[in-house]
Steps between C-alpha positions, in 0.01 A plus 500: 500500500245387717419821659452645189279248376296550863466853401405476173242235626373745722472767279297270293232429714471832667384648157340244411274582821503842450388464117221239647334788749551772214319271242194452735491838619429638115182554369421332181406629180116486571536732804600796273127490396312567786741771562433655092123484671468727768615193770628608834755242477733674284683644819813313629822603639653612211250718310258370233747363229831617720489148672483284201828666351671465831365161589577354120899622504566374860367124383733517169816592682430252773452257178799554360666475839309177520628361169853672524525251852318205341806517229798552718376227700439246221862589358676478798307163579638377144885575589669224507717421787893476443551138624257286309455168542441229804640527860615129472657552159821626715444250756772155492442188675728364689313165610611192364255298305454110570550278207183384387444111372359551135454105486163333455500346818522858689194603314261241666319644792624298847842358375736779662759318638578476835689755689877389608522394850812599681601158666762682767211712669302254692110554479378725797244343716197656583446630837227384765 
């Protein structure tokens, strides 16, 4: 799935390039003008009006190759996968959980008791 959605990607932008230099390559409206007035700009590649036909289909099929991508790519993006849900949904705990002291006297800050002291280890002195 992932290839395919690389490829499609690809596709994408590589028309979306291609319709980008076709677009600034065309002349506008306003340039047929000159041309209607005896302007020597009127030749290009493709002929007088030749280029404009040409020029004007190539940028609507890479369009629709544009839009075709954009909407396999937003549909596939929108799939939902077959496990849904959390990773630690599944996940079991195995630690055992300390009693906690729900008196009043455990709830004021500083008056933990003291940790048991085992009585048969004796302390270990420090070393010099």
């Amino acid at each position: 799935m992932s290839v395919m959605l690389t490829l499609i990607l690809v596709v994408q932008m590589l028309s979306a390039l291609a319709m980008i230099g076709l677009i600034l390559i065309q002349h506008g409206k306003g340039a047929d003008m000159g041309a209607a007035f005896g302007s020597s700009g009127s030749g290009s590649l493709f002929g007088a009006t030749g280029g404009a036909n040409f020029m004007s289909r190539t940028t609507a099929v890479l369009a629709f190759v544009f839009f075709a991508c954009t909407l396999s790519l937003a549909y596939f993006g929108n799939l939902t996968p077959s496990s849904s849900g959390s990773v630690l949904e599944g996940a079991s705990v195995s630690t055992p959980t300390a009693p906690v002291d729900a008196s009043p006297a455990a709830q004021i800050p500083g008056n933990t008791p003291a940790p048991a002291v085992d009585k048969s280890v004796p302390p270990a002195i420090p070393a010099k």
